[in-house]
mmCIF file of the C-alpha atoms, coordinates in Angstrom:
data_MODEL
# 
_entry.id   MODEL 
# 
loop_
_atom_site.group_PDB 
_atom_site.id 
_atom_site.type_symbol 
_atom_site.label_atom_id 
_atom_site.label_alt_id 
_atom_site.label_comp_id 
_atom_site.label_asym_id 
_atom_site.label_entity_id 
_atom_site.label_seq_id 
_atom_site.pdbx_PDB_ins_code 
_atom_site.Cartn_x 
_atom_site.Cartn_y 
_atom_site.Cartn_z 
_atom_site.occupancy 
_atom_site.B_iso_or_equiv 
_atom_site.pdbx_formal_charge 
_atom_site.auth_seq_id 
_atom_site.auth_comp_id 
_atom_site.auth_asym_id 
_atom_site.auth_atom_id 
_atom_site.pdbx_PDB_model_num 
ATOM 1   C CA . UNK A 1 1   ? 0.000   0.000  0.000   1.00 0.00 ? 1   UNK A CA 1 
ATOM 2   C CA . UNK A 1 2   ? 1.319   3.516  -1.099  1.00 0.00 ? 2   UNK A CA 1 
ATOM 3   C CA . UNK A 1 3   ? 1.012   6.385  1.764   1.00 0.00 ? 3   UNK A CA 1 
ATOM 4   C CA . UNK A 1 4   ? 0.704   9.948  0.568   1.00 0.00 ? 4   UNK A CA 1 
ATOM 5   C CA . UNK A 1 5   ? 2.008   12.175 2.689   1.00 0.00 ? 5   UNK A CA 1 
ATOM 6   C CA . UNK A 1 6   ? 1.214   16.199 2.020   1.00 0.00 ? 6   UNK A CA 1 
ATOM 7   C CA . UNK A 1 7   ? 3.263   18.860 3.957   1.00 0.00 ? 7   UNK A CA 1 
ATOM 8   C CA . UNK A 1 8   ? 1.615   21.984 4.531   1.00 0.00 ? 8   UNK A CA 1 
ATOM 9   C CA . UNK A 1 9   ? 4.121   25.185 3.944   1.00 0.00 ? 9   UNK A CA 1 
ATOM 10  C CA . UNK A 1 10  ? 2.138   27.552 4.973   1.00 0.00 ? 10  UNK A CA 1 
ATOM 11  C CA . UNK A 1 11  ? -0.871  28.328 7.205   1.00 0.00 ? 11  UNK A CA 1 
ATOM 12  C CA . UNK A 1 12  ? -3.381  29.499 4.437   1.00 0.00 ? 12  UNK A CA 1 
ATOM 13  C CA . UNK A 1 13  ? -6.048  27.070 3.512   1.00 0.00 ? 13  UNK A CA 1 
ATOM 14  C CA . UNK A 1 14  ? -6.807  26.745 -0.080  1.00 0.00 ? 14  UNK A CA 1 
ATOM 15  C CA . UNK A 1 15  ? -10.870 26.679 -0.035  1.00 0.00 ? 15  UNK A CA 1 
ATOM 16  C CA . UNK A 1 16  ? -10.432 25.607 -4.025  1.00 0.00 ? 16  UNK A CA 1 
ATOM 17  C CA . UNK A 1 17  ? -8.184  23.066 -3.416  1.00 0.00 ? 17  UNK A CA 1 
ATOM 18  C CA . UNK A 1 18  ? -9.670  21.598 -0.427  1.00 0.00 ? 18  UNK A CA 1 
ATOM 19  C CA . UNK A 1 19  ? -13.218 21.625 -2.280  1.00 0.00 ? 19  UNK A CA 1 
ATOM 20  C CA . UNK A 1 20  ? -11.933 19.864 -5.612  1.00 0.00 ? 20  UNK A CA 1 
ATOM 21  C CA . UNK A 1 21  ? -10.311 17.343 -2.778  1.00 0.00 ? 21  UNK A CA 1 
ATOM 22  C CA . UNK A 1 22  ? -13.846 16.593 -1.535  1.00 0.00 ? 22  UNK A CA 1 
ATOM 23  C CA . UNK A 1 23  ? -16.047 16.235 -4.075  1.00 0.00 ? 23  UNK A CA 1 
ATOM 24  C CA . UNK A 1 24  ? -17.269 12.767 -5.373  1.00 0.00 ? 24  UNK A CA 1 
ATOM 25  C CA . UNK A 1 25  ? -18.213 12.054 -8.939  1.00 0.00 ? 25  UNK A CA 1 
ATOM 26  C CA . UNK A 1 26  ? -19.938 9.246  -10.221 1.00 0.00 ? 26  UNK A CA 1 
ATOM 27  C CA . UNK A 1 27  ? -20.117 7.122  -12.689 1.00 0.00 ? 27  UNK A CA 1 
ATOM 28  C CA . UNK A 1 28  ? -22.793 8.781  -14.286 1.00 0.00 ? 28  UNK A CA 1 
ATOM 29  C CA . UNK A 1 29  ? -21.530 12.288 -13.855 1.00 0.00 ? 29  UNK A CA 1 
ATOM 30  C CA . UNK A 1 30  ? -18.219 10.674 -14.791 1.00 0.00 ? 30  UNK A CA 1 
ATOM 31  C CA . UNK A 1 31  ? -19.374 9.371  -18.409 1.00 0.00 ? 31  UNK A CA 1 
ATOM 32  C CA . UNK A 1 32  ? -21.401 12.939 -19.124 1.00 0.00 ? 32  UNK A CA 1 
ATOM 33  C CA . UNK A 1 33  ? -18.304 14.558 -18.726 1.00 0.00 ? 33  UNK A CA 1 
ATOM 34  C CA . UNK A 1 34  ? -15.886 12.566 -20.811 1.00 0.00 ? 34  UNK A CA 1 
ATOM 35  C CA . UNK A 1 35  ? -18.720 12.504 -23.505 1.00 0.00 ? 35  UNK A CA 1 
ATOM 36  C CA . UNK A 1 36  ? -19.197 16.132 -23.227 1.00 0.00 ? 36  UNK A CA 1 
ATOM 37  C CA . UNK A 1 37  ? -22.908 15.720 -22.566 1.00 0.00 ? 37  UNK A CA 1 
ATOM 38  C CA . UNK A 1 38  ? -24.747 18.817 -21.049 1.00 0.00 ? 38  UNK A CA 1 
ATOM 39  C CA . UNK A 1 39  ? -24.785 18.528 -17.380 1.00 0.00 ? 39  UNK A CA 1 
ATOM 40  C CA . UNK A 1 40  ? -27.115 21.426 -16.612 1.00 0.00 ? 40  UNK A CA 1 
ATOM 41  C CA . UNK A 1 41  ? -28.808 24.183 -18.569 1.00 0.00 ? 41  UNK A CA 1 
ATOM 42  C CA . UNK A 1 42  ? -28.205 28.525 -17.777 1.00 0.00 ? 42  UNK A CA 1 
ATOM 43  C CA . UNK A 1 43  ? -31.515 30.189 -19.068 1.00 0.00 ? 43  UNK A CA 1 
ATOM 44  C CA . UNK A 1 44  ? -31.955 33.925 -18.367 1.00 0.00 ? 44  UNK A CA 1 
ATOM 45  C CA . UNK A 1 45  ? -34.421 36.148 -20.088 1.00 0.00 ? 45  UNK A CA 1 
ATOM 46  C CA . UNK A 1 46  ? -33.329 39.293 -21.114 1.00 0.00 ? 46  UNK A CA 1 
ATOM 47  C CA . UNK A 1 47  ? -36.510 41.558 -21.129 1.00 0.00 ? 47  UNK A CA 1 
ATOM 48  C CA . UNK A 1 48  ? -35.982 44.652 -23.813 1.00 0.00 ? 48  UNK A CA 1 
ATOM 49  C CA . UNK A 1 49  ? -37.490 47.851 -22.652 1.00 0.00 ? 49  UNK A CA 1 
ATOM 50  C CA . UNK A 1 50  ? -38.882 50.523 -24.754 1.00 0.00 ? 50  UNK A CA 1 
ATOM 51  C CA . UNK A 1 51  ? -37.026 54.114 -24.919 1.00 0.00 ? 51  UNK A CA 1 
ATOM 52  C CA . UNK A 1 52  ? -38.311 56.918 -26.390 1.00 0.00 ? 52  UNK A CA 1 
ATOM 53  C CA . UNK A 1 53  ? -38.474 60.804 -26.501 1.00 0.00 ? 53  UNK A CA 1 
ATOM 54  C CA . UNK A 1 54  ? -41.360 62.656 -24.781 1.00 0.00 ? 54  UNK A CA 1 
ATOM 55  C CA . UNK A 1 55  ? -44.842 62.022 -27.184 1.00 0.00 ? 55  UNK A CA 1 
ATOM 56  C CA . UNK A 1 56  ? -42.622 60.065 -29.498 1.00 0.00 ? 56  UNK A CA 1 
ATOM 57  C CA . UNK A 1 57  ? -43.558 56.190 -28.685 1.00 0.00 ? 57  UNK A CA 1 
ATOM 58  C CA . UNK A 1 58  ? -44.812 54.337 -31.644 1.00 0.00 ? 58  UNK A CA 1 
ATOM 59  C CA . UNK A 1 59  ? -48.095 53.702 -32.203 1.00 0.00 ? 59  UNK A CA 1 
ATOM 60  C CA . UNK A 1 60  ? -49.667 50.884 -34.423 1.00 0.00 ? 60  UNK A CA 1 
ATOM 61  C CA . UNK A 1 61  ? -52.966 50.978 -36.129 1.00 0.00 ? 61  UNK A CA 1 
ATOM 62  C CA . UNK A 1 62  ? -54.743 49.629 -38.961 1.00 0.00 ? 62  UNK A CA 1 
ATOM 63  C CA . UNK A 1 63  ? -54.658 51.231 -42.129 1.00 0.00 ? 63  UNK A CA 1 
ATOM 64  C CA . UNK A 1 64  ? -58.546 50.462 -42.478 1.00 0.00 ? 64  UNK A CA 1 
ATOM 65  C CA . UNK A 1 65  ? -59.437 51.569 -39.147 1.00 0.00 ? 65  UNK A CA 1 
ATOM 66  C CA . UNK A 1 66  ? -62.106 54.353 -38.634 1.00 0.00 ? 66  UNK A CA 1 
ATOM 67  C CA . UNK A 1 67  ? -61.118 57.651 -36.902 1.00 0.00 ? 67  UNK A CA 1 
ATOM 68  C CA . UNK A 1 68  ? -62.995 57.074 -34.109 1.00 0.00 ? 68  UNK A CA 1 
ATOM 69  C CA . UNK A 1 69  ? -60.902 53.926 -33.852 1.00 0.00 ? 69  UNK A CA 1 
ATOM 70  C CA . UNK A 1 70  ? -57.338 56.008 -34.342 1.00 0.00 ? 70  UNK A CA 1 
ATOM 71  C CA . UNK A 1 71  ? -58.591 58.014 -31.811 1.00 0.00 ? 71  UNK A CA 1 
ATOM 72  C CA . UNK A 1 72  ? -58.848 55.473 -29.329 1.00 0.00 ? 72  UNK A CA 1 
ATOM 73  C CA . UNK A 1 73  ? -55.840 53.732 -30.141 1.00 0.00 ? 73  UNK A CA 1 
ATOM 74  C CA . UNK A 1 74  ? -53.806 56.922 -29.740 1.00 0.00 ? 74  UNK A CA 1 
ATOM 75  C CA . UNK A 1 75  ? -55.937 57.615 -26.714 1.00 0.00 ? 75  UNK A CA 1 
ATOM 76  C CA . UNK A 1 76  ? -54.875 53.979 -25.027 1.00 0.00 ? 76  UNK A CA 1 
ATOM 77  C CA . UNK A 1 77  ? -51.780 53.477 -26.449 1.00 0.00 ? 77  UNK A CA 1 
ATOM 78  C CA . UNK A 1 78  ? -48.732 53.296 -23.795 1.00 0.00 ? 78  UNK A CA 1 
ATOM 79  C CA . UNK A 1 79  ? -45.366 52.003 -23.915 1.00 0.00 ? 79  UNK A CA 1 
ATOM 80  C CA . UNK A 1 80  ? -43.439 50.131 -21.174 1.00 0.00 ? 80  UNK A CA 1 
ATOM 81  C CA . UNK A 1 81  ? -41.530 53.446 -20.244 1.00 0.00 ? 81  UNK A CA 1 
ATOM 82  C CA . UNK A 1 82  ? -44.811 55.202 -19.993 1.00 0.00 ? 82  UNK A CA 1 
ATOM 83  C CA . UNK A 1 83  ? -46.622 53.004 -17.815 1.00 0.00 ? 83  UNK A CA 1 
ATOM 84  C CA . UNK A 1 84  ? -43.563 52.827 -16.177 1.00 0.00 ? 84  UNK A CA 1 
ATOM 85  C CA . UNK A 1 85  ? -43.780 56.213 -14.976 1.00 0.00 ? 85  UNK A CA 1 
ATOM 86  C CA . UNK A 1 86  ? -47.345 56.165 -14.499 1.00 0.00 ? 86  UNK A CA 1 
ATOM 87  C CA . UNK A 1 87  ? -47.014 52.769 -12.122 1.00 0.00 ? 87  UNK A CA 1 
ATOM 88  C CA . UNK A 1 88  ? -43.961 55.390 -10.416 1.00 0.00 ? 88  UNK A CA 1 
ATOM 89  C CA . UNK A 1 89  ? -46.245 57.908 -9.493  1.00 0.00 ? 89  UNK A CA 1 
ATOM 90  C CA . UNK A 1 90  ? -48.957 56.129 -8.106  1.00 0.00 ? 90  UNK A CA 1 
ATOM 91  C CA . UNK A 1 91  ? -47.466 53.293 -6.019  1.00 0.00 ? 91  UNK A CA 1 
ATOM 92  C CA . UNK A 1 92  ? -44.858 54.759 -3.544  1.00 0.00 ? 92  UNK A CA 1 
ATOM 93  C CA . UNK A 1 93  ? -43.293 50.978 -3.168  1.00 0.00 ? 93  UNK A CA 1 
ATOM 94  C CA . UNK A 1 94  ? -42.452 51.055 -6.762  1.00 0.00 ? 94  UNK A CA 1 
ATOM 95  C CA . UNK A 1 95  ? -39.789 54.327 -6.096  1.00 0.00 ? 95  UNK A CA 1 
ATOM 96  C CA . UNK A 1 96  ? -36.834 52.000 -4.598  1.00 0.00 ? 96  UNK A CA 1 
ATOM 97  C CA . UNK A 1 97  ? -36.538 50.552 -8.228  1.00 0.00 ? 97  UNK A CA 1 
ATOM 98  C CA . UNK A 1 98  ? -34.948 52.113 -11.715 1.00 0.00 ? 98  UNK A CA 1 
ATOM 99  C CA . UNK A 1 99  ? -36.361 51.114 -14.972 1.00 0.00 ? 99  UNK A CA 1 
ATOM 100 C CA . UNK A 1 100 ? -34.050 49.255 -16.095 1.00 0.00 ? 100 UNK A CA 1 
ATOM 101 C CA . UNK A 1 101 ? -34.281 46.723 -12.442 1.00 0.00 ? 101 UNK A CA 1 
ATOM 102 C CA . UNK A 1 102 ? -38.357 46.888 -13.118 1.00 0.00 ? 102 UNK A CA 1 
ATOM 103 C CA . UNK A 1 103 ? -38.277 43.663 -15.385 1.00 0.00 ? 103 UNK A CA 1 
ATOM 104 C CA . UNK A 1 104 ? -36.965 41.860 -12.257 1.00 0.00 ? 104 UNK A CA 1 
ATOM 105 C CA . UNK A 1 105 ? -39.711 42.664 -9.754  1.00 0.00 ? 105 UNK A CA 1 
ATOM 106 C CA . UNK A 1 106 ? -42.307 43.236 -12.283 1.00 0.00 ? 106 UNK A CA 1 
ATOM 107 C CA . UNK A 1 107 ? -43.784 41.840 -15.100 1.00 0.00 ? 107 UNK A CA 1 
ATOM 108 C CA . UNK A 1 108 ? -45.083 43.838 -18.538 1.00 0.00 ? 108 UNK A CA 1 
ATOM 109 C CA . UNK A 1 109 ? -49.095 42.722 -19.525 1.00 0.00 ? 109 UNK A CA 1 
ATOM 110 C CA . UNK A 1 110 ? -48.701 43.490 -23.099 1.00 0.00 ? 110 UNK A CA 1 
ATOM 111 C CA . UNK A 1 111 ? -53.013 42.913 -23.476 1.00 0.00 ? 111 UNK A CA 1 
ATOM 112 C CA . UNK A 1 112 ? -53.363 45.474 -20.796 1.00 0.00 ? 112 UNK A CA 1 
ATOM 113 C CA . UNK A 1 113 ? -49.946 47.615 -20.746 1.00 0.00 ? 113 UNK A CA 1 
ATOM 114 C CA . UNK A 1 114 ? -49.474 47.779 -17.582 1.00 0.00 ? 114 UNK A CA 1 
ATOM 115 C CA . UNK A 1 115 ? -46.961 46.503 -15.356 1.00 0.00 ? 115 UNK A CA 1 
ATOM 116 C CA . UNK A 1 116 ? -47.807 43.876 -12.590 1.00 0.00 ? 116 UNK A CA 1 
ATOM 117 C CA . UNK A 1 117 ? -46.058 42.442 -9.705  1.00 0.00 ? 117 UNK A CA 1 
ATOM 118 C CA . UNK A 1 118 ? -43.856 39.502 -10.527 1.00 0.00 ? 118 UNK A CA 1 
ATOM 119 C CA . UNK A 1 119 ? -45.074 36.101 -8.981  1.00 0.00 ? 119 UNK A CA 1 
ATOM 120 C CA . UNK A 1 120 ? -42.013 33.701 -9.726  1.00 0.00 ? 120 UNK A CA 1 
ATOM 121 C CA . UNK A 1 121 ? -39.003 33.738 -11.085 1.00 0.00 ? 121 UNK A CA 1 
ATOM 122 C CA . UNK A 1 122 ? -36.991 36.526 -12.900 1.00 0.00 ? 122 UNK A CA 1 
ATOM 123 C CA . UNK A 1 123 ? -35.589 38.459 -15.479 1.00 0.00 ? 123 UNK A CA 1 
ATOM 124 C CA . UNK A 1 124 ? -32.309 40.857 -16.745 1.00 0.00 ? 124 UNK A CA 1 
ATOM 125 C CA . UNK A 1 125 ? -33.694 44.093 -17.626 1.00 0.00 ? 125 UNK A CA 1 
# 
């Protein structure tokens, strides 16, 4: 039988080291690796927020829709940054965060454009 013997030089402990030391893998986790199989899977969702100059958000409409229709469109239409600042006004909670951290506490209702509280998980504004 072969001892290993390790001398210890100095009085640091190497957290890597000692954690490499430690770890068990498997057979299974043993074969994924040498196969290069996918282990795990990162997903993040990057959610893309609207900019745009005062009165200057885009609008879409139908080209056969009736005037009393444009009207209403233009009357209801609101981007993300807008509801953004009208959600900022009227809920003194929502003041801690900056736009661009709202897509992780919130989520955007694109039926209803308005933003809502988010229930699970998150996202990278």
């Amino acid at each position: 039988m072969l001892n290993v013997l390790k001398l210890k030089l100095s009085d640091t402990e190497d957290e890597i080291e000692r954690h490499l030391q430690g770890r068990y893998i498997g057979p299974t986790e043993a074969f994924a690796r040498i196969f290069e199989y996918k282990t795990h899977k990162k997903n993040s969702t990057v959610a893309l927020l609207a900019l745009h100059l005062p009165k200057q958000q885009p609008v879409y409409f139908s080209e056969d829709g009736t005037p009393s229709e444009l009207q209403h469109t233009l009357a209801n239409s609101r981007s993300m940054l807008m509801a953004y600042f009208h959600y900022y006004q009227n809920n003194p909670t929502a003041q801690k965060y900056l736009y661009q951290d709202f897509p992780q506490y919130f989520v955007w209702d694109k039926k209803d454009k308005v933003w809502k509280h988010r229930q699970r998980g998150f996202a990278i504004g």
